[in-house]
C-alpha positions as CSV (number, residue, x, y, z in Angstrom):
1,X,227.1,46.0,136.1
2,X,224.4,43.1,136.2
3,X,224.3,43.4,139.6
4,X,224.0,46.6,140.0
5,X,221.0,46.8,137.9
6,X,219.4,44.0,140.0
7,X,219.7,45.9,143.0
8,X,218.4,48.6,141.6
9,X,215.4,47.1,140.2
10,X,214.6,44.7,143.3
11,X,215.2,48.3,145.5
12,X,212.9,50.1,143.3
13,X,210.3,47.0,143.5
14,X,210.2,47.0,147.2
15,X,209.0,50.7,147.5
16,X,206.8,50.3,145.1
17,X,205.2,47.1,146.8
18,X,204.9,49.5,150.3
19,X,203.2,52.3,148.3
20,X,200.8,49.3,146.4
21,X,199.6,48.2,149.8
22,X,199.5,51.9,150.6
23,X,197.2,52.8,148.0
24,X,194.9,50.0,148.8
25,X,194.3,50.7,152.5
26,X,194.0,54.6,151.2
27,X,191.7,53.6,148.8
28,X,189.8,51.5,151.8
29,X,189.5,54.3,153.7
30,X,188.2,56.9,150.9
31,X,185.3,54.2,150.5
32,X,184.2,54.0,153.4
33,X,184.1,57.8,154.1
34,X,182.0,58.2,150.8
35,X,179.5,55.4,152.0
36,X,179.3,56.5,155.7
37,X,177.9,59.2,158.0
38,X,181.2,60.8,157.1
39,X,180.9,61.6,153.4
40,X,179.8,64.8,154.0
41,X,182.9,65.5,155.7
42,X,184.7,63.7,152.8
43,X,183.1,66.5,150.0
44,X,183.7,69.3,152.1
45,X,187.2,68.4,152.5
46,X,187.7,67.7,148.3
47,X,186.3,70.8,147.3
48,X,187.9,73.1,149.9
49,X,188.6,76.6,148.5
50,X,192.4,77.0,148.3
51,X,193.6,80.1,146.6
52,X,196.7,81.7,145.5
53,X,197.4,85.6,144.7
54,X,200.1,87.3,143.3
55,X,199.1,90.7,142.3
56,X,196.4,89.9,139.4
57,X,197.4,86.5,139.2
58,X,195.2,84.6,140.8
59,X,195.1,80.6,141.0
60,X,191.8,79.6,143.0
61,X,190.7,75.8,142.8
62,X,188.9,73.3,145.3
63,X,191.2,70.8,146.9
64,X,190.6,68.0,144.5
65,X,192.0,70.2,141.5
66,X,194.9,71.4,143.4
67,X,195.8,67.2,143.9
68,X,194.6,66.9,140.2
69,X,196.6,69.8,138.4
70,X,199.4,70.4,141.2
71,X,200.8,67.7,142.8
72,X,200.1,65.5,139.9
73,X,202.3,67.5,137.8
74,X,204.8,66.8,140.4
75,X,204.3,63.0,140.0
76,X,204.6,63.5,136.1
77,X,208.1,65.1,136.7
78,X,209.4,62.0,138.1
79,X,207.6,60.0,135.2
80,X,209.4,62.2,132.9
81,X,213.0,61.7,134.6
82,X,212.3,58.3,134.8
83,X,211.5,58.0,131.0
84,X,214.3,59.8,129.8
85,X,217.1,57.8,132.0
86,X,215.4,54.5,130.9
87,X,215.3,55.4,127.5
88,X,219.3,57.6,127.5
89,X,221.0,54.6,129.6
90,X,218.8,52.4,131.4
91,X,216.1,49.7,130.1
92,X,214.7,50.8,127.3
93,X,218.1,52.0,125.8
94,X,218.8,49.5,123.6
95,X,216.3,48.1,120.6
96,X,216.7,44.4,121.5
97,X,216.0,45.9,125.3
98,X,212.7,47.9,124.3
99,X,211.4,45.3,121.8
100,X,209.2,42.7,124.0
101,X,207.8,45.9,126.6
102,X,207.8,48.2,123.5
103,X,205.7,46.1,121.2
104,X,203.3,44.9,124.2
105,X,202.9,48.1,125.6
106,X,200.9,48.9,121.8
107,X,199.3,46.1,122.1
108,X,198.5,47.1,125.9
109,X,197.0,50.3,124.7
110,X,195.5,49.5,121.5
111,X,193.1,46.3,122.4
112,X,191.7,47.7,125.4
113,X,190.6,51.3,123.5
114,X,189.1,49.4,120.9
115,X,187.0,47.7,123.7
116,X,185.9,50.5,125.0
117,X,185.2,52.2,121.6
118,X,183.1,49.3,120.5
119,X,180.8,49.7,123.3
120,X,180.3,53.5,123.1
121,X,180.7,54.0,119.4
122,X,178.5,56.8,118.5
123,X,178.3,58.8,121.7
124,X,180.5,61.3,121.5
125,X,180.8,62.5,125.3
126,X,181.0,59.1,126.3
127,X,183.9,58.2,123.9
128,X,185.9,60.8,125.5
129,X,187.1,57.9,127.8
130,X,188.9,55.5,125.2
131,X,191.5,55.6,127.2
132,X,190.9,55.5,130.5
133,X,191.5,51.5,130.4
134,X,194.7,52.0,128.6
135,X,197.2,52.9,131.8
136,X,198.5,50.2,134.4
137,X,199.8,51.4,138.2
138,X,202.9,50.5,138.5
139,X,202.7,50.5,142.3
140,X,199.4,48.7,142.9
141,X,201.0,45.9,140.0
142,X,204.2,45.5,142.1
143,X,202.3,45.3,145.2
144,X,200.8,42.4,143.9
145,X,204.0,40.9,142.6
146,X,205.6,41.7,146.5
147,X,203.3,38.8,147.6
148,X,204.6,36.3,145.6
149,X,208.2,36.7,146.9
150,X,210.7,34.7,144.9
151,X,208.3,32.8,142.4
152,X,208.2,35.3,140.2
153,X,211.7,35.5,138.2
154,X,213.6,39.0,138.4
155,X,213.2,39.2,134.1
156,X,209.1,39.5,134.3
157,X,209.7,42.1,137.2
158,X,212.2,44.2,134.7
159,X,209.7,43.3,131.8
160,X,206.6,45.1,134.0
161,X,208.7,48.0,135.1
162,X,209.9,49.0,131.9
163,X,206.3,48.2,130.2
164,X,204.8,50.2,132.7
165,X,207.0,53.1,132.0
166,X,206.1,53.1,128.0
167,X,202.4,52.7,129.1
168,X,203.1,56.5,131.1
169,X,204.9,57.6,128.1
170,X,201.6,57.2,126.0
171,X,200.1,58.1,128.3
172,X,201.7,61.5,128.2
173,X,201.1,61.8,124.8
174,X,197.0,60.8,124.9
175,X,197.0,63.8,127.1
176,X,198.6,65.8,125.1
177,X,196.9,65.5,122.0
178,X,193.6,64.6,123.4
179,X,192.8,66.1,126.6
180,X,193.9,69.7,125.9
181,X,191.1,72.9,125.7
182,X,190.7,75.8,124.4
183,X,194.7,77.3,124.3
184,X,195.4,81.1,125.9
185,X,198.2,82.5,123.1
186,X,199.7,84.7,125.8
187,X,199.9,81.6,127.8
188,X,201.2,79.5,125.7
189,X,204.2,82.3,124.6
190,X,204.9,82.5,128.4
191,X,205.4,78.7,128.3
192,X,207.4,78.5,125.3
193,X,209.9,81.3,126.3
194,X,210.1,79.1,130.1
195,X,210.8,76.3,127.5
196,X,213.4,77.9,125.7
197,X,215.0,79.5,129.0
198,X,215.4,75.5,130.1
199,X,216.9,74.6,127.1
200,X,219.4,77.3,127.3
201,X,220.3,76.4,130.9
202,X,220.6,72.9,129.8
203,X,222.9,73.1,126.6
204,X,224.9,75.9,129.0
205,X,225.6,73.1,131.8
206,X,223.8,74.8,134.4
207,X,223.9,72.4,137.5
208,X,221.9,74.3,139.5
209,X,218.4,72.2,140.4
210,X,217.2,75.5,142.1
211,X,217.3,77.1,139.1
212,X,215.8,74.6,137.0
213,X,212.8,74.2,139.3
214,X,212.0,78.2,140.1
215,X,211.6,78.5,135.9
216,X,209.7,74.9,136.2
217,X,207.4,76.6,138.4
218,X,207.0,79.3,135.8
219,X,206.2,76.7,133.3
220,X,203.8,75.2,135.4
221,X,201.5,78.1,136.0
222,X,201.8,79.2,132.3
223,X,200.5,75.7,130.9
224,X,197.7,75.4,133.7
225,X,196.5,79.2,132.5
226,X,197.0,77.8,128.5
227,X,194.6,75.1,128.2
228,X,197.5,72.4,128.1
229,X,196.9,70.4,131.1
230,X,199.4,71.6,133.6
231,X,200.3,67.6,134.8
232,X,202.5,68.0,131.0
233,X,204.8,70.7,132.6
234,X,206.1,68.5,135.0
235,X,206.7,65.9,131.6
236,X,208.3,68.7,129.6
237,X,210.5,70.1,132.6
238,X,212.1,66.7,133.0
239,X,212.9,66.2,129.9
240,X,215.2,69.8,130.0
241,X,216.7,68.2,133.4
242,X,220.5,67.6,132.0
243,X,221.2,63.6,132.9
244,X,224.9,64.7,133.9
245,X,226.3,68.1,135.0
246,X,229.6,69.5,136.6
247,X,229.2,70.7,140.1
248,X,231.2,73.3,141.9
249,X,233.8,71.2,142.7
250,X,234.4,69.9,139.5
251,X,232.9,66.4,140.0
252,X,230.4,64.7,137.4
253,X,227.0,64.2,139.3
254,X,223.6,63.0,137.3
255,X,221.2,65.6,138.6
256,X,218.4,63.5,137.0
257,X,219.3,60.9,139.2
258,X,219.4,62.6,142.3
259,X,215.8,64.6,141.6
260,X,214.6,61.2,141.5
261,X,215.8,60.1,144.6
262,X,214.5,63.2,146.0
263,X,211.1,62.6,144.7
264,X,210.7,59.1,144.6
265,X,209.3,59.0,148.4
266,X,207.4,61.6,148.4
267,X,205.4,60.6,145.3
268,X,204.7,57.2,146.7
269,X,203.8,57.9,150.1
270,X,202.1,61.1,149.7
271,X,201.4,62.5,146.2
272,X,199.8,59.1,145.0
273,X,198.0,58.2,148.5
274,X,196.7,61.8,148.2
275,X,195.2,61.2,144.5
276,X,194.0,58.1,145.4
277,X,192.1,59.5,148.3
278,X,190.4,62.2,146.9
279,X,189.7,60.5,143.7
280,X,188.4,57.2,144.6
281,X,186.0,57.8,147.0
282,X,183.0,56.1,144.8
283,X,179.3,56.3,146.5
284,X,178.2,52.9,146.2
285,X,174.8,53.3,148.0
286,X,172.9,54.8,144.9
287,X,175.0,52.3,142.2
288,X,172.6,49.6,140.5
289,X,173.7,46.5,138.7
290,X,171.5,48.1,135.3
291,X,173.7,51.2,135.3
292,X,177.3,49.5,135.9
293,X,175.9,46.9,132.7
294,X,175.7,50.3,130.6
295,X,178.4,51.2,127.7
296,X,180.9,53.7,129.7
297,X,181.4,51.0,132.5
298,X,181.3,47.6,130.4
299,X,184.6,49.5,128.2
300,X,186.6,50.3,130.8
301,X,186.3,46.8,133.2
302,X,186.3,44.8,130.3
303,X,188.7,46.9,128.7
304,X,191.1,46.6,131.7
305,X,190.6,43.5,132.5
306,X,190.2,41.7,129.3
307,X,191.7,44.4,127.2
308,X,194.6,44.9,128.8
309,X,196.0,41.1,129.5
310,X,195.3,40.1,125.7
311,X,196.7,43.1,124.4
312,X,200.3,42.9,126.1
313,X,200.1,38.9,126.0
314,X,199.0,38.7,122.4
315,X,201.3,41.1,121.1
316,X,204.4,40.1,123.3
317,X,203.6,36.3,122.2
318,X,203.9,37.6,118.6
319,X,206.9,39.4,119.0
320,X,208.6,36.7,120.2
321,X,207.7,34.2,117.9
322,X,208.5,36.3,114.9
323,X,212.2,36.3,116.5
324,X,211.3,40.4,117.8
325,X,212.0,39.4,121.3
326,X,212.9,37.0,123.5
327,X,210.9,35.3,126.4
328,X,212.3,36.9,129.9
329,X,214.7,34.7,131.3
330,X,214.2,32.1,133.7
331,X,210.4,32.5,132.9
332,X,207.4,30.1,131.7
333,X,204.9,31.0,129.4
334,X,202.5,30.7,132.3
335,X,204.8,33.3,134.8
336,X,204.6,35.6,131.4
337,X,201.1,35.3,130.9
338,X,199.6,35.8,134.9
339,X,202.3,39.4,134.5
340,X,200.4,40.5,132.0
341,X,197.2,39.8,133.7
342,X,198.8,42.0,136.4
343,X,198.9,45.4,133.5
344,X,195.2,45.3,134.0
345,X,195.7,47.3,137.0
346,X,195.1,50.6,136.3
347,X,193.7,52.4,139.2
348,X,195.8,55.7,139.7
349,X,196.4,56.5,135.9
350,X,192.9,55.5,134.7
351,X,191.0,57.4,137.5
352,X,193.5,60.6,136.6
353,X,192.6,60.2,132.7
354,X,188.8,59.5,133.6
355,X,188.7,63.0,135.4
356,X,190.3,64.5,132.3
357,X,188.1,62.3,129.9
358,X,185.1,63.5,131.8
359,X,185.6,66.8,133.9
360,X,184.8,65.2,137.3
361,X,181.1,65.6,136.3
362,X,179.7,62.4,137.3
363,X,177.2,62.1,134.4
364,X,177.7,58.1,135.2
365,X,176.6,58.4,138.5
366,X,180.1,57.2,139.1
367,X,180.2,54.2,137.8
368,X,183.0,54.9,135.3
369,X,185.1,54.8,138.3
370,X,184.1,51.7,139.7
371,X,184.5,50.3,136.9
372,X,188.1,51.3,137.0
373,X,188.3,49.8,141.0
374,X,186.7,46.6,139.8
375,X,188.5,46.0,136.9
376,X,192.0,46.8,138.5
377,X,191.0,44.3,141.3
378,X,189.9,41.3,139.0
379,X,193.4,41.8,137.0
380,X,195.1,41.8,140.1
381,X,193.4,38.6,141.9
382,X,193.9,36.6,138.7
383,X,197.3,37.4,138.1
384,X,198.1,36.8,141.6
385,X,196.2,33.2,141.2
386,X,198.3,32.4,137.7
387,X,201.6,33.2,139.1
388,X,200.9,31.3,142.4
389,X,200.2,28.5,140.8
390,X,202.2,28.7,137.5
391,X,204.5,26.0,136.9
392,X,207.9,27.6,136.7
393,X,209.8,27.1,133.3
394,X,210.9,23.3,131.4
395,X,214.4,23.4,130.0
396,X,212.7,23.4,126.8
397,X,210.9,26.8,127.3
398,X,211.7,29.4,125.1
């Protein structure tokens, strides 16, 4: 069984690492279109008119918001069937498995909003971002770990996997009870009674995943016409997925499973290169060092980068010297400390709560999202430094 959870994780780490490097040459590339003869090109193509019709329903949206509130909702999905595995059988099933990740996950979350609170405390638009430097990118934080090959024990890679999944599971829930407008009743009825049809489905064994996506997609369009944001469908859907069913033959299958395998490509190699390149295309030309030293910025780099790294390590090195948790095995203090440097990535999560926090309106001249480039890349060239050179563990460690 131990083995098979080590394959698993070390499969899991290796197409993450290939959708990390991905997302930085993605990310490359949106750059340079924004700060070249090209970024006119680059705007056109984000705010492209698509639109859909179905009598007098009617879903029109540039590009970007398609990415945004589509396909992100997709990558929520998988989130959510991740979550709910981990936390049913997997990870994060047990207490004494959830403890360290659990408890430095809050800390992860907590120390880095109070950063940023502290430096815009008082201006309410601009505090609509406390938690932009709250998420970390799983993918971009493998990639990093991917370059260090065997010096970094399995334990801290299981430790970042299964912190990173409680860091999307509040995330899930900032956006829920933070990020939602004004609510549509008939809307929200429409998505209850989708809700309700799931849950029916599910307790009735229905192993049909063609069934549960067509009412999904229901779901979907009724929480983007409520005032919910519509990535939360995708979270709620999953959920309703049953973890086991009964096919036609009679064999036990885990349908959660398998949607995850279906997905799990497609979300790293498309739906998260997309975001990225749509999203992180920041104009550098007009950017001055007075207006990246202003409030908004200064909370989220130093939230992510500072924030972040004392958050998980101070409240994981609590945990375990109150006797909450263990160390990860096979790990120093150091190894533990340069992976929590490494949470400081936040990139995809904290651009997609930065264009909730602040409607894609670019009142910072961009430089909220820089601040989110800059702080994911000093997180991830000092972790990569401390576990280079961190000495690995003394018989005495603990």
């Amino acid at each position: 069984m131990k083995q098979k959870i080590l394959n698993l994780t070390n499969k899991i780490i290796q197409s993450e690492s290939s959708a990390g490097m991905l997302l930085i040459a993605v990310t490359l590339v949106a750059l340079f279109l924004q700060n070249s003869t090209f970024s006119q090109v680059y705007n056109n193509f984000l705010h492209t008119h698509v639109e859909i019709r179905f009598g007098d329903l009617q879903i029109a949206k540039p590009l970007l918001l398609w990415v945004n509130d589509g396909l992100m909702a997709v990558f929520f999905f998988l989130i959510g069937l991740e979550v709910k595995r981990e936390l049913l059988e997997g990870q994060l099933s047990s207490i004494k498995q959830i403890a360290l990740p659990g408890i430095a996950a809050i800390g992860g979350m907590l120390i880095p909003a109070l950063i940023f609170i502290a430096f815009n405390k008082g201006e309410s638009f601009a505090m609509n971002g406390w938690a932009i430097p709250t998420a970390t990118d799983i993918a971009f934080a493998l990639g990093v770990l991917s370059l260090l090959g065997n010096r970094v024990p399995v334990s801290l890679k299981i430790f970042l996997l299964a912190l990173a999944i409680l860091d999307d599971l509040g995330a899930i829930i900032i956006i829920a009870l933070f990020y939602t407008s004004d609510l549509s009743l008939t809307s929200i009825t429409i998505a209850s009674v989708a809700l309700m049809v799931l849950f029916i489905m599910n307790r009735m064994d229905v192993a049909k995943k063609a069934a549960y996506i067509l009412v999904g997609m229901v779901l979907w369009v009724s929480v983007l016409k409520s005032g919910v944001h519509a990535t939360l469908a995708g979270v709620a859907l999953a959920f309703l997925i049953p973890l086991y069913s009964i096919d036609t033959k009679g064999e036990r299958f885990s349908m959660t499973k398998e949607m995850e395998n279906d997905l799990h490509y497609w979300v790293a190699f498309m739906i998260l290169p997309l975001f990225a390149f749509v999203n992180a295309g920041v104009d550098l030309r007009n950017i001055s060092v007075e207006e990246m030293l202003s409030p908004v910025p200064m909370g989220i780099l130093l939230g992510l980068f500072v924030g972040k790294q004392v958050g998980v390590f101070g409240f994981g090195w609590l945990a375990i010297k109150l006797g909450l948790a263990t160390l990860p095995q096979h790990s120093s203090w150091m190894q533990f400390y340069g992976v929590c440097v490494l949470t400081g990535i936040g990139f995809t999560m904290s651009l997609f709560v930065d264009t909730l926090a602040y409607n894609d309106t670019q009142i910072y001249f961009q430089t909220d999202k820089l601040a989110v480039l800059l702080g994911s890349l000093f997180s991830g060239l000092l972790g990569y430094m401390v576990l280079k050179y961190a000495s690995p563990p003394h018989r005495n460690d603990s």
